[in-house]
N, C-alpha and C positions, 0 to 999 in steps of 0.2 A: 342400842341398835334399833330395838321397834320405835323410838322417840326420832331417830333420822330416817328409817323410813314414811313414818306419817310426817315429817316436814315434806319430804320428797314428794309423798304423792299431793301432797298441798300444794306445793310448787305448780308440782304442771298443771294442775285445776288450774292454779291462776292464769299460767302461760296460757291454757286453752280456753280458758274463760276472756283473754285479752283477745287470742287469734280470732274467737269467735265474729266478735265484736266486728275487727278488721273485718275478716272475710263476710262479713254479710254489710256492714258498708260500703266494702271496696269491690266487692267478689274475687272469688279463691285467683283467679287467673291474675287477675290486677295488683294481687298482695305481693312483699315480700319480706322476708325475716325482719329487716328494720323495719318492717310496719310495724311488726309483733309489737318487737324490743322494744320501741316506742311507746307501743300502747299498753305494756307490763310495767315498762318504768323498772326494768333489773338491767343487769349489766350486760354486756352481748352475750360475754364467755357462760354467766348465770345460762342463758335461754338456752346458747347452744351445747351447754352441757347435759339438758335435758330432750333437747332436739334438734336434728339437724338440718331439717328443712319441715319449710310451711305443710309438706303432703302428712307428713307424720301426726302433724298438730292435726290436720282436718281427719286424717282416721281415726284418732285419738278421740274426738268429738263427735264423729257419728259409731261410737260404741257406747259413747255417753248417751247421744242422742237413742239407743236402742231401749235404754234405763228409763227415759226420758215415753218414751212408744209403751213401754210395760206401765209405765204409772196410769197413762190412759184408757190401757186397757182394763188396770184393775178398778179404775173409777169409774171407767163407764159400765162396766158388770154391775158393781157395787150399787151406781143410781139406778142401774134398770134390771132388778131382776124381776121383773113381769115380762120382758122379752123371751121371744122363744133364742134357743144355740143359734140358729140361720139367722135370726135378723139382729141378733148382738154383732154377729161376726160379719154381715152387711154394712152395719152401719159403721163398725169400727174399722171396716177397709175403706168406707167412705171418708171417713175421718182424717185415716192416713194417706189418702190418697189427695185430697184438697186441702187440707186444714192449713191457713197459712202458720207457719212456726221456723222460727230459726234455727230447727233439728233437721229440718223437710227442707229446706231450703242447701245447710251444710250437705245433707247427703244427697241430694240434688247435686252438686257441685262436683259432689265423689265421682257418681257415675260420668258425669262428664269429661272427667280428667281420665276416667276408668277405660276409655274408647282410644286413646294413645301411652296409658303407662301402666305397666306390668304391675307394678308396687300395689297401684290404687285398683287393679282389677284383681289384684288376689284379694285386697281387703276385704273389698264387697262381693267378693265367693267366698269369704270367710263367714259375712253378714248372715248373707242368705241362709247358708248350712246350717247358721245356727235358727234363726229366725225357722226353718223347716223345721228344724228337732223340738225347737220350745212348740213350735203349734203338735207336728205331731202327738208330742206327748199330752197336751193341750186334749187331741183328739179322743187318745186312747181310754178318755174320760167319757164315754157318749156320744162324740162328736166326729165320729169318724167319716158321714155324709161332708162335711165342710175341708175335708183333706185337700180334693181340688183345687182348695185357695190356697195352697200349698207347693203348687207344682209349678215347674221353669216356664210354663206359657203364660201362667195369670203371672208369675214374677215379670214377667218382659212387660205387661200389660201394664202395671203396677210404676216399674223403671222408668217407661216413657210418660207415663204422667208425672212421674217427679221431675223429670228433666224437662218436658214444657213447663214448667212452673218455676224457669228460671226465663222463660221468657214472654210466659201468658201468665195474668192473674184469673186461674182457675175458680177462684173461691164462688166467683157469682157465676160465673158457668154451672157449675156445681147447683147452687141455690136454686138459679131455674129448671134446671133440669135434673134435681135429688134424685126425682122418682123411676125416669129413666136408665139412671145408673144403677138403681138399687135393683128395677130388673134387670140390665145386664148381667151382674152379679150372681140374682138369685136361678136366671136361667143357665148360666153357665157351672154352679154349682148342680143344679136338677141335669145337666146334660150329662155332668160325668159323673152321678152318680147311677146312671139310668146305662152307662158304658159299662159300670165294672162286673 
């Protein structure tokens, strides 16, 4: 039983390690199942026994891609602990927020199907919930000033720069003007902590 479990969950790695692929050179709207099947190379019945449509694959991937956001976050601690809490948590919303990557790009994709299908807009209220609970607890550690990057306004703020970055390359936007953002950020943290 646990030896057909770990095949399974190997399976759909592959399935969404294939979809990925697709969806970021076809983009999610462009794809469909027989892109997948194609680019897995299993059988149809194989893919659809594990999913049944393309939206499943792309939520399945930006949960992955969350794992993928946490590894970031513990390597960039790890390279920089001379940073103060604020400008860790600056630079690493800077990160998420520009860095090209084909996790950023997949959930890019989400939110944009997320503005006509129920499915895809419960996922990413699922995200977020959690994404607020790991920072919280994150906070509950000394860092309770940084909560404001936590809340549904900077989340909106956040969403819309993933989704131009499916039709602006952000990244040198970003480069010239780092410093600018990183005030926006840090003044908008100083605003609401100076509110509560």
């Amino acid at each position: 039983m646990a030896e057909e479990s770990r095949i399974s969950k190997k399976r759909k790695r592959e399935i969404c390690l294939a979809a990925k692929d697709v969806f970021i050179r076809k983009g999610f709207k462009n794809s469909t199942m027989e892109d997948v099947i194609e680019e897995v190379g299993m059988s149809k019945g194989g893919v659809y026994y594990y999913y049944k449509s393309t939206l499943e694959m792309l939520i399945d991937l930006c949960f992955i891609g969350a794992e993928f956001r946490e590894q970031i976050t513990y390597d960039f601690q790890q390279n920089h602990p001379e940073m103060s809490e604020e400008d860790v948590m600056i630079e690493l919303t800077l990160i998420k927020m520009f860095k090209q990557s084909d996790y950023i790009k997949l959930y890019s994709m989400l939110l944009e199907v997320s503005a006509s299908d129920e499915e895809a807009r419960k996922a990413c209220r699922t995200m977020e919930e959690e994404q607020i609970q790991d920072f919280i607890a994150t906070a509950g550690h000394g860092l309770e000033e940084l909560v404001p990057l936590a809340n549904e306004d900077f989340f909106m703020l956040m969403k819309s720069m993933y989704v131009a970055q499916l039709y602006f390359d952000l990244e040198d936007l970003y480069l010239k003007q780092s410093d600018l953002f990183r005030d926006i950020i840090r003044n908008y943290i100083r605003k609401h902590r100076k509110e509560k």
